[in-house]
CHARMM internal coordinates of N, CA and C (Angstrom, degrees):
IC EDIT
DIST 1 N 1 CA 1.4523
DIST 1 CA 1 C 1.5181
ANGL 1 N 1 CA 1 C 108.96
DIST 1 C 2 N 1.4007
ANGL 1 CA 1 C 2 N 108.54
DIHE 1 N 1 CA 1 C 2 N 133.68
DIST 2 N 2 CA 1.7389
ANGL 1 C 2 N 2 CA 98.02
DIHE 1 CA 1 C 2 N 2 CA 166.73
DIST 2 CA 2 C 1.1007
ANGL 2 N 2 CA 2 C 103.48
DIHE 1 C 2 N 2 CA 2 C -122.00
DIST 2 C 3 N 1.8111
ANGL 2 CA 2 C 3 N 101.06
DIHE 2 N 2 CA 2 C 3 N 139.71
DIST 3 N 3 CA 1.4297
ANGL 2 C 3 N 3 CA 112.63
DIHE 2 CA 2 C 3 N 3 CA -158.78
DIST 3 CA 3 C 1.8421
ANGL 3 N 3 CA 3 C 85.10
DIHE 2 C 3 N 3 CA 3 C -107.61
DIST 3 C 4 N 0.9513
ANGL 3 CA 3 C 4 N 130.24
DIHE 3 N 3 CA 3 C 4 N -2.61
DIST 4 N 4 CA 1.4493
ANGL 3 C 4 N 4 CA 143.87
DIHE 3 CA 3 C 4 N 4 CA -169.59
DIST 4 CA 4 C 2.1207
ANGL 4 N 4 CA 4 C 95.33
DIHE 3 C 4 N 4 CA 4 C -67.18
DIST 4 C 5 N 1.2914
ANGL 4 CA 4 C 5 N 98.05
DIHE 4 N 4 CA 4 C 5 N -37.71
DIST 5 N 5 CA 1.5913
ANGL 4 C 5 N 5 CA 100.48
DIHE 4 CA 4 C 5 N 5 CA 171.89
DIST 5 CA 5 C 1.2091
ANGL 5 N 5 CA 5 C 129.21
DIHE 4 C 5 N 5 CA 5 C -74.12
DIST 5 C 6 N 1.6846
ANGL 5 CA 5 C 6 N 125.38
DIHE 5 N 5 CA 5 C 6 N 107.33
DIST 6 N 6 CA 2.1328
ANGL 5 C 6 N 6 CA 123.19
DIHE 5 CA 5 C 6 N 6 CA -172.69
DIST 6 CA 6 C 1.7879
ANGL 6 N 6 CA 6 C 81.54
DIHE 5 C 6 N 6 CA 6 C -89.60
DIST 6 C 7 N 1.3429
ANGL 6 CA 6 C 7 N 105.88
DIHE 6 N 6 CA 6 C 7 N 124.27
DIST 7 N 7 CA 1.2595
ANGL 6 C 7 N 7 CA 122.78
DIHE 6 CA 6 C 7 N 7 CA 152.87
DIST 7 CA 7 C 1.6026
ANGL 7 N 7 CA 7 C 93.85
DIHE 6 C 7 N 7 CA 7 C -85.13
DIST 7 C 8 N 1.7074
ANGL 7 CA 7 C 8 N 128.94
DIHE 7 N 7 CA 7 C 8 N 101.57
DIST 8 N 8 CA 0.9800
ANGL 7 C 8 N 8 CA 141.25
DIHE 7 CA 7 C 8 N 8 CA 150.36
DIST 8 CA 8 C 1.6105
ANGL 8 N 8 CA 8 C 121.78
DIHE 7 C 8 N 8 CA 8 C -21.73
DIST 8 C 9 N 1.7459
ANGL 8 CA 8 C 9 N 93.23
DIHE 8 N 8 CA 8 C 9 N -44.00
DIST 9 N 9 CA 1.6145
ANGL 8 C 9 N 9 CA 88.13
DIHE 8 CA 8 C 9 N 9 CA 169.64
DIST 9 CA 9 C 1.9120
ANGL 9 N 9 CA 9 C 149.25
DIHE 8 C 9 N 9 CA 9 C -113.37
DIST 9 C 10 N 1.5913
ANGL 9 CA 9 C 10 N 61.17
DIHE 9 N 9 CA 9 C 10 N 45.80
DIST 10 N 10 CA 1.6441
ANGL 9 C 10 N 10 CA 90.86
DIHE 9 CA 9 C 10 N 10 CA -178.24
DIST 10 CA 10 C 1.1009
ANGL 10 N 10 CA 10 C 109.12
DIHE 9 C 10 N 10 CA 10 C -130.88
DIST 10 C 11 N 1.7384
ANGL 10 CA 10 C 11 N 139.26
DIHE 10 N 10 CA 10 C 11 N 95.92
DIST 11 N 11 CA 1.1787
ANGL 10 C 11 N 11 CA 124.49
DIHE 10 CA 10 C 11 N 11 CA -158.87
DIST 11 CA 11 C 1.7808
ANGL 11 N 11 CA 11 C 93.49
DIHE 10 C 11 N 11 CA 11 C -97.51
DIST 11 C 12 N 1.4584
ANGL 11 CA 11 C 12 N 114.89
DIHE 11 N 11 CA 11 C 12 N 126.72
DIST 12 N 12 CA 1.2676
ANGL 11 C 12 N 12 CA 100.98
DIHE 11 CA 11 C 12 N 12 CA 170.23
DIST 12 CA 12 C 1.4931
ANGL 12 N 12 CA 12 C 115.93
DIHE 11 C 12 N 12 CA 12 C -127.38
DIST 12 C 13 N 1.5157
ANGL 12 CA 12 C 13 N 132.86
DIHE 12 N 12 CA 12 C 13 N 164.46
DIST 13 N 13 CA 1.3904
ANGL 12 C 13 N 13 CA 117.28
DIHE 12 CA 12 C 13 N 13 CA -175.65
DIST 13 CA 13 C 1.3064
ANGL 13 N 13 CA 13 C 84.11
DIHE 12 C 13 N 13 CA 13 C -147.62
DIST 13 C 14 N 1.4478
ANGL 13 CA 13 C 14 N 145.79
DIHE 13 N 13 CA 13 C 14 N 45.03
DIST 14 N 14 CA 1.4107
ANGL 13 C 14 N 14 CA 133.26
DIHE 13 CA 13 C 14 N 14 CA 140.39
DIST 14 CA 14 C 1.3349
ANGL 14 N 14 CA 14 C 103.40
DIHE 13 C 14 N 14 CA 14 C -106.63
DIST 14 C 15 N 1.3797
ANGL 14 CA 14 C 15 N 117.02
DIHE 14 N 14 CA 14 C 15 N 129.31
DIST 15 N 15 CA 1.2937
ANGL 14 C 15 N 15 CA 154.25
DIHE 14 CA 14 C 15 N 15 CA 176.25
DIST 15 CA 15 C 1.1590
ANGL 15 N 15 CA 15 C 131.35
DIHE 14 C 15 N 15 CA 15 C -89.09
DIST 15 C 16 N 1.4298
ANGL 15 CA 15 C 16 N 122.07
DIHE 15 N 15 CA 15 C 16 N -9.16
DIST 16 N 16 CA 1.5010
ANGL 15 C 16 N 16 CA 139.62
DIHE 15 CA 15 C 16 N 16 CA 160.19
DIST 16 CA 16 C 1.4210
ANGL 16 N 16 CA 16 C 112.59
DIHE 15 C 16 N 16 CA 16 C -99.79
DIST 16 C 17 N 1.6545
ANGL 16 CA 16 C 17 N 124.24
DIHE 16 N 16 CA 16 C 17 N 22.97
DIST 17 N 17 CA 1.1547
ANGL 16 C 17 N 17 CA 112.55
DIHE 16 CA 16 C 17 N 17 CA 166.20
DIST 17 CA 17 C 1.6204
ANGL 17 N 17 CA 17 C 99.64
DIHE 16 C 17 N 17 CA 17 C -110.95
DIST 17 C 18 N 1.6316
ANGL 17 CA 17 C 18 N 94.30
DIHE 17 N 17 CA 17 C 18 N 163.21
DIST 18 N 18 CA 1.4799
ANGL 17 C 18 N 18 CA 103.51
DIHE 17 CA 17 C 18 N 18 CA 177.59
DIST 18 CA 18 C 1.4382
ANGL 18 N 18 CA 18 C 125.75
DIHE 17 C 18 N 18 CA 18 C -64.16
DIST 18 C 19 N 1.6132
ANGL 18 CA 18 C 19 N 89.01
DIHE 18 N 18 CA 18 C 19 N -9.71
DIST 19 N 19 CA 2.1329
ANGL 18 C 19 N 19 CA 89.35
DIHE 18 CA 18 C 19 N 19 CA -168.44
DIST 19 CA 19 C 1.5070
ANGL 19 N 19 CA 19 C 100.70
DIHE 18 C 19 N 19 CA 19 C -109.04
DIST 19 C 20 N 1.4599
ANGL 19 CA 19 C 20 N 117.53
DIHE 19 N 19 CA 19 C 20 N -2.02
DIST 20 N 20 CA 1.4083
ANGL 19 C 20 N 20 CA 118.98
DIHE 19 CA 19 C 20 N 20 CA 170.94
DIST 20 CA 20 C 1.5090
ANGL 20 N 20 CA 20 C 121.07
DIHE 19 C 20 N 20 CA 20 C -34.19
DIST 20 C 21 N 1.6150
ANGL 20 CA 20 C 21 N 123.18
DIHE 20 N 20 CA 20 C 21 N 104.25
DIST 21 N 21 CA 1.6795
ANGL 20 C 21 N 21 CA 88.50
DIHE 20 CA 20 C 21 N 21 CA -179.85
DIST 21 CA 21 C 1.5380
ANGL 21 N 21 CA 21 C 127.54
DIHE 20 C 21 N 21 CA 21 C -60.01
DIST 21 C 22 N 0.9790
ANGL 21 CA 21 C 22 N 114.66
DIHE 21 N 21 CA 21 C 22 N 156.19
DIST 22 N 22 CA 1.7300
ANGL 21 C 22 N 22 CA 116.73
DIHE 21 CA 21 C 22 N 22 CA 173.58
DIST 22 CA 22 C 1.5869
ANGL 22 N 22 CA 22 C 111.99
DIHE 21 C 22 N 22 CA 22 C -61.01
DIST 22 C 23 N 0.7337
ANGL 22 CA 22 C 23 N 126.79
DIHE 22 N 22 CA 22 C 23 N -53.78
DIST 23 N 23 CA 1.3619
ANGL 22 C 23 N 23 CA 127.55
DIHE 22 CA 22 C 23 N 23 CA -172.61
DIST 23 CA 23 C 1.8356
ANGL 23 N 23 CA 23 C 123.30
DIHE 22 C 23 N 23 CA 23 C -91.39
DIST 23 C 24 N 1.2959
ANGL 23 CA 23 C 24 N 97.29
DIHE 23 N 23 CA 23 C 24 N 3.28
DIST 24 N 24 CA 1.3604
ANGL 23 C 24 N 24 CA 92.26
DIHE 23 CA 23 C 24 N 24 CA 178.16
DIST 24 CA 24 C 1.7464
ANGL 24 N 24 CA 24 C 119.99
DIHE 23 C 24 N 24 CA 24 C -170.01
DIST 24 C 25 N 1.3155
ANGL 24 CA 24 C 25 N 149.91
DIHE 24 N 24 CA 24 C 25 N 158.43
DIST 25 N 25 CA 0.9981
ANGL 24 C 25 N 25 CA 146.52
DIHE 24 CA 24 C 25 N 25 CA -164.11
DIST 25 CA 25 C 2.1321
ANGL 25 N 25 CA 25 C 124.60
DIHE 24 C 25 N 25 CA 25 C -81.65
DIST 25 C 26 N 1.7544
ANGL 25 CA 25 C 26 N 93.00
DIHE 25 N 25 CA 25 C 26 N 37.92
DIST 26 N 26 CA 1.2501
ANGL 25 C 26 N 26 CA 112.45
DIHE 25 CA 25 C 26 N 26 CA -179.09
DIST 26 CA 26 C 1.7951
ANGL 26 N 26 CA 26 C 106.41
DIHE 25 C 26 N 26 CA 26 C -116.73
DIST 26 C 27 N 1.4668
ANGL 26 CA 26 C 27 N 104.52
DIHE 26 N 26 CA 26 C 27 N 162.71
DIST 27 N 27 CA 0.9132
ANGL 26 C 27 N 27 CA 111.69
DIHE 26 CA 26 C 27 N 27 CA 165.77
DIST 27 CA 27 C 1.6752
ANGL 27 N 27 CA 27 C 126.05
DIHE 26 C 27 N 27 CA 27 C -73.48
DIST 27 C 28 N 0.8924
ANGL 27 CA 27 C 28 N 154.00
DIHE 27 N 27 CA 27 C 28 N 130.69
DIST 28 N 28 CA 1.5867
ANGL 27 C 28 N 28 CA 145.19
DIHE 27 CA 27 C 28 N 28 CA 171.69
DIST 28 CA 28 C 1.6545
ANGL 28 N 28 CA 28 C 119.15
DIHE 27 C 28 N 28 CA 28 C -86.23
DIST 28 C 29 N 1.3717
ANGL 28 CA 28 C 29 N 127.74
DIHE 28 N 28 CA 28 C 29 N 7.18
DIST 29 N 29 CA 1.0373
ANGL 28 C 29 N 29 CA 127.23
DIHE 28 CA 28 C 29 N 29 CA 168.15
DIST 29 CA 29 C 1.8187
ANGL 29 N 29 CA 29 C 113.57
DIHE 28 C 29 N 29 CA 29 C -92.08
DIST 29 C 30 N 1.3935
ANGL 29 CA 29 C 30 N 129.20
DIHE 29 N 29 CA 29 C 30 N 168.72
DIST 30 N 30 CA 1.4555
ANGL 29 C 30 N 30 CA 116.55
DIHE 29 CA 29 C 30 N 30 CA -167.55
DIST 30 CA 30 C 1.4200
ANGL 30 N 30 CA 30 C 108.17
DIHE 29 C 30 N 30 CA 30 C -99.97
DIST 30 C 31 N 1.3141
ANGL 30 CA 30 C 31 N 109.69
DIHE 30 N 30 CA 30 C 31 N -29.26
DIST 31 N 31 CA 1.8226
ANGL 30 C 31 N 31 CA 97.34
DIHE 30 CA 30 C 31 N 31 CA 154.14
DIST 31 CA 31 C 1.8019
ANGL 31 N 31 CA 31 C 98.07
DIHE 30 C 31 N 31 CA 31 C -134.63
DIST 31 C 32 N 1.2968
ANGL 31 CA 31 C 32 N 93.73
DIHE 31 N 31 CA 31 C 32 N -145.95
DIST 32 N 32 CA 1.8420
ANGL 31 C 32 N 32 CA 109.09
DIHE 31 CA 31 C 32 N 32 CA -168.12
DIST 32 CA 32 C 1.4310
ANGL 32 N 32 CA 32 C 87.26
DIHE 31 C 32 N 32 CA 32 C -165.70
DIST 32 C 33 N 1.5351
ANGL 32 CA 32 C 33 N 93.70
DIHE 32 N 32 CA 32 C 33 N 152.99
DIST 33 N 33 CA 1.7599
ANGL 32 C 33 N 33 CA 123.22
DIHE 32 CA 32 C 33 N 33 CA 167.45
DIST 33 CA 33 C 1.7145
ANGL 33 N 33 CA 33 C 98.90
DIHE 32 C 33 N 33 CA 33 C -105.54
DIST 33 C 34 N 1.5846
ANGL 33 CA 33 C 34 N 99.56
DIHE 33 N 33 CA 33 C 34 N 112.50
DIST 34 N 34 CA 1.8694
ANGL 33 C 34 N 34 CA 91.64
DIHE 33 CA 33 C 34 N 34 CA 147.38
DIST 34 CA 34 C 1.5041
ANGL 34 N 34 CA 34 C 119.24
DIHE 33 C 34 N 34 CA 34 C -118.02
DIST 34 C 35 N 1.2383
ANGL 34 CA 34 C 35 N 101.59
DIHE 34 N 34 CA 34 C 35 N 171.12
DIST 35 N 35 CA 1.6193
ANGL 34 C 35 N 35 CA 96.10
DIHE 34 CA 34 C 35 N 35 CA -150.96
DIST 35 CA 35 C 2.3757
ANGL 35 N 35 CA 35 C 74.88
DIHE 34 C 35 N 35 CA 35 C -143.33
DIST 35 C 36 N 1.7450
ANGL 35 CA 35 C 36 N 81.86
DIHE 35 N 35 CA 35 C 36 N -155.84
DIST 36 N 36 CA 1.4589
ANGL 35 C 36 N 36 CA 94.56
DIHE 35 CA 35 C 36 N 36 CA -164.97
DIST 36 CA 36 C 1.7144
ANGL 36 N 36 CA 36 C 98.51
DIHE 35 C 36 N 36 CA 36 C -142.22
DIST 36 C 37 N 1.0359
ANGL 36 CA 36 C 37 N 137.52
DIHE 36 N 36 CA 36 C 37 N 157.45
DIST 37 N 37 CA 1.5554
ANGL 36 C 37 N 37 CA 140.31
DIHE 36 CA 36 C 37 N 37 CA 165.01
DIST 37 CA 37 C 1.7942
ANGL 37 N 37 CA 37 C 102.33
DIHE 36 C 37 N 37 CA 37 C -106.65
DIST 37 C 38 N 1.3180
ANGL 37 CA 37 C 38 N 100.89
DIHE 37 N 37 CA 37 C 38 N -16.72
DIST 38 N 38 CA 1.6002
ANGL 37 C 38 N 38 CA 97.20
DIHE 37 CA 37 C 38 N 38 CA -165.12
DIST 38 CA 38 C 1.9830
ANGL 38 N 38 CA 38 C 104.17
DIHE 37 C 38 N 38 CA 38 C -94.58
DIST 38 C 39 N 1.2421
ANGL 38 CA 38 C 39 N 117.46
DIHE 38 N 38 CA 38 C 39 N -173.73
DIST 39 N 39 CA 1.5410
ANGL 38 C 39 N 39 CA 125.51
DIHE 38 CA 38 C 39 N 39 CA -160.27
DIST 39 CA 39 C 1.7636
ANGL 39 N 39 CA 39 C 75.91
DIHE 38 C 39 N 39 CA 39 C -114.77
DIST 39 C 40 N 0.7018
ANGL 39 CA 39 C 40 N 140.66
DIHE 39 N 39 CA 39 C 40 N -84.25
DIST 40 N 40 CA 1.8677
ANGL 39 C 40 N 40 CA 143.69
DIHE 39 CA 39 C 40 N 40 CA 176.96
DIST 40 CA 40 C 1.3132
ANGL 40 N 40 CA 40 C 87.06
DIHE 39 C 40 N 40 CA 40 C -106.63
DIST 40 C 41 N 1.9881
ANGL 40 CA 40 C 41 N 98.03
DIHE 40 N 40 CA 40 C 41 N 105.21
DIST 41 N 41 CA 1.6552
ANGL 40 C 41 N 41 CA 85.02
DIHE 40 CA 40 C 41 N 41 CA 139.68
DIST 41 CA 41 C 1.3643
ANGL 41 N 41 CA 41 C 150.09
DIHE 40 C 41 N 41 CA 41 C -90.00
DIST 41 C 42 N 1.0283
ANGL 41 CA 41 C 42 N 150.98
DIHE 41 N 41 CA 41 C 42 N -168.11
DIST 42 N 42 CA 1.5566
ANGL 41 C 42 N 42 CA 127.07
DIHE 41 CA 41 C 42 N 42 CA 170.05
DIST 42 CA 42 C 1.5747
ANGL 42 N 42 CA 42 C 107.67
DIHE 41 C 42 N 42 CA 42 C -171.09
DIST 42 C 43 N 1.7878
ANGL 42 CA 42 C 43 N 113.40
DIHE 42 N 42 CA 42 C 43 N 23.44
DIST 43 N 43 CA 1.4123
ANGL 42 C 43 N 43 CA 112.37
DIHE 42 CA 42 C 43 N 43 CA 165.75
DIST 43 CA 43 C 1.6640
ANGL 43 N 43 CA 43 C 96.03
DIHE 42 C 43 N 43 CA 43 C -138.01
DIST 43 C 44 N 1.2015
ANGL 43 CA 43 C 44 N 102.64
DIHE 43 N 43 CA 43 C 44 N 161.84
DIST 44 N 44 CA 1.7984
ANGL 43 C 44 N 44 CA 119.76
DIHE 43 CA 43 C 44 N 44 CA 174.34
DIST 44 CA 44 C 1.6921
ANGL 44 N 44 CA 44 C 87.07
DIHE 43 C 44 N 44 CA 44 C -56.99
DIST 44 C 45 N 0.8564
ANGL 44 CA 44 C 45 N 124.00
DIHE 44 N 44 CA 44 C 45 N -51.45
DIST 45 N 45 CA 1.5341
ANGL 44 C 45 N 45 CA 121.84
DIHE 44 CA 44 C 45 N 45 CA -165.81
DIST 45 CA 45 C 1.9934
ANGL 45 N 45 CA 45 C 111.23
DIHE 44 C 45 N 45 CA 45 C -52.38
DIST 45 C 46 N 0.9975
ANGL 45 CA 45 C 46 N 104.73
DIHE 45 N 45 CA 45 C 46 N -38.49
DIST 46 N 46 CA 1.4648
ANGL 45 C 46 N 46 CA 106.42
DIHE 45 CA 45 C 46 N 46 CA 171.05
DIST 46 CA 46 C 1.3158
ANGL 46 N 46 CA 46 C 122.23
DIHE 45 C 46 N 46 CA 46 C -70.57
DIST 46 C 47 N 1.2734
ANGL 46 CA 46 C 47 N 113.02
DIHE 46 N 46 CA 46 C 47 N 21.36
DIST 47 N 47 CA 1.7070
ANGL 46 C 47 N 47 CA 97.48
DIHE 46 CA 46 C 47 N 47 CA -164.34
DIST 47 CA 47 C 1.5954
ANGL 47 N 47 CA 47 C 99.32
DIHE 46 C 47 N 47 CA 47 C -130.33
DIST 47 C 48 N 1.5710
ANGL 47 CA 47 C 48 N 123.00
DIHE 47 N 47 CA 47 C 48 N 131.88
DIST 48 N 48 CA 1.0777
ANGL 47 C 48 N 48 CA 99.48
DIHE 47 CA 47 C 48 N 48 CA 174.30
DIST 48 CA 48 C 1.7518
ANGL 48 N 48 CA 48 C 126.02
DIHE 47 C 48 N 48 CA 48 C -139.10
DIST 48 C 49 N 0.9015
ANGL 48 CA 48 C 49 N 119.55
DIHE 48 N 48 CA 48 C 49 N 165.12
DIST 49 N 49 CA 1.6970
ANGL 48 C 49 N 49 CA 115.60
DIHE 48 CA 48 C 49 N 49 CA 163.75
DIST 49 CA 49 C 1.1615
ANGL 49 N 49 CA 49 C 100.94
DIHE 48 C 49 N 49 CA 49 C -35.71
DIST 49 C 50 N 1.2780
ANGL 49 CA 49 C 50 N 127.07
DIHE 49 N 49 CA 49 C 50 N 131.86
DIST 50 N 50 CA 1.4318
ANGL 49 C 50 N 50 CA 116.25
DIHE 49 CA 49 C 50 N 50 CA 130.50
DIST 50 CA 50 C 1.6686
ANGL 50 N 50 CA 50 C 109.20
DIHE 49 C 50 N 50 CA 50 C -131.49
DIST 50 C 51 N 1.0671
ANGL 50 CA 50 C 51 N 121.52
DIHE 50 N 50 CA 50 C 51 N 57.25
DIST 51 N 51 CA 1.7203
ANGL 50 C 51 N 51 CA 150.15
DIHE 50 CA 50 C 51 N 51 CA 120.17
DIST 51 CA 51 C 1.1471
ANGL 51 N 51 CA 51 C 124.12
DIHE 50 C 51 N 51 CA 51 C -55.83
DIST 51 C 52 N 1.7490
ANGL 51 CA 51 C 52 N 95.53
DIHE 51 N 51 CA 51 C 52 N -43.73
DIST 52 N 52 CA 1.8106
ANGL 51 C 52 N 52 CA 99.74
DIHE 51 CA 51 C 52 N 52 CA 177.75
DIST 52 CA 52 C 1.3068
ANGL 52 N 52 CA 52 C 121.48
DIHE 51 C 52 N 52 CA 52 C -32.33
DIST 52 C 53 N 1.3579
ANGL 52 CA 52 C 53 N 122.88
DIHE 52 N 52 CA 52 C 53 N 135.78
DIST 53 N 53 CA 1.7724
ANGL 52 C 53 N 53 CA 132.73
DIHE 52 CA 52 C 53 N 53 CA 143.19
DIST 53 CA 53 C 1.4170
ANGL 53 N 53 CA 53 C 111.71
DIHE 52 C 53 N 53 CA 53 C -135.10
DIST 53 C 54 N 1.3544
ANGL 53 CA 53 C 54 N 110.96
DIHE 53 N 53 CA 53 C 54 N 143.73
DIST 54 N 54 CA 1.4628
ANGL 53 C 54 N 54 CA 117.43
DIHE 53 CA 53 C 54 N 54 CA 177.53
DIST 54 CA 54 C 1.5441
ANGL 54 N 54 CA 54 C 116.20
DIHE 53 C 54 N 54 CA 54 C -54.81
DIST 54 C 55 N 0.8469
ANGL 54 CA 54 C 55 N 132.97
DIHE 54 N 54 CA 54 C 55 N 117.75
DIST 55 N 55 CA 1.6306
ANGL 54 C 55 N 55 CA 125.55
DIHE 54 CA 54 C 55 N 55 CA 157.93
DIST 55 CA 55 C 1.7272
ANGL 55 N 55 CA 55 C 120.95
DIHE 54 C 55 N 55 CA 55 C -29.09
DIST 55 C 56 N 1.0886
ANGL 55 CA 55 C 56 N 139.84
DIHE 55 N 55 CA 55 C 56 N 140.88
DIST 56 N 56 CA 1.4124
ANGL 55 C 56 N 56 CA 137.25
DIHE 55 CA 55 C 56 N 56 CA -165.37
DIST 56 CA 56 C 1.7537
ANGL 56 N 56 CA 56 C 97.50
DIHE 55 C 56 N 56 CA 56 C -106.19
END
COOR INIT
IC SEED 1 N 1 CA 1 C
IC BUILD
C-alpha cells in the first residue's frame, strides 16, 4: 500500500489507520466503503468507515 498518496478527496484525520496518508490529512486509498452500526441511523455518530484497519 502507499500511504505516500493524499487522495484530495478523501479528507481524513485518523492517523492510526493503515490507509492514513503519511504526509498529510487524506485518505490514500481511491475510494472507501461507509456503512452504519445502527438499524436507522439518524446522527453523524452512527456512521462508520468500514475501510478502516488498524495501523501495525
Amino acid at each position: 500500500m502507499n500511504t505516500e498518496h493524499a487522495n484530495k478527496h478523501i479528507a481524513c484525520t485518523i492517523k492510526n489507520c493503515k490507509n492514513h496518508c503519511c504526509c498529510a490529512d487524506y485518505c490514500s486509498l481511491d475510494k472507501i466503503q461507509i456503512g452504519t452500526h445502527e438499524y436507522n441511523p439518524t446522527e453523524k455518530a452512527c456512521t462508520d468507515c468500514k475501510s478502516f484497519e488498524l495501523k501495525n
